[in-house]
N, C-alpha and C positions, 0 to 999 in steps of 0.2 A: 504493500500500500504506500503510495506517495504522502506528503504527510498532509496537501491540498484534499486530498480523499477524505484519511483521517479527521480533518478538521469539521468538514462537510460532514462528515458521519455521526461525530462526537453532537453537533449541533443539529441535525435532524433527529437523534437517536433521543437527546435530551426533549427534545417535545414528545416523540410519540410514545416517550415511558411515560411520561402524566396519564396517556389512554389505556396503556396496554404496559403488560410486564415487559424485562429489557428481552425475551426470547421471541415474543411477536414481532416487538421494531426489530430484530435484527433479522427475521425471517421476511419481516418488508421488504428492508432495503437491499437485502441481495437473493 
């Protein structure tokens, strides 16, 4: 991972754990 991914990841991953546990957002975004 680049760490512009990373960053992106970290910040979309921290909104969608507010709706969903962190195994949902990560099963979103990839």
């Amino acid at each position: 991972m680049s760490l512009q991914i990373t960053i992106a990841w970290l910040e979309g991953s921290e909104r969608c754990t507010r709706h969903h546990g962190m195994k949902e957002a990560v099963e979103e975004l990839f």
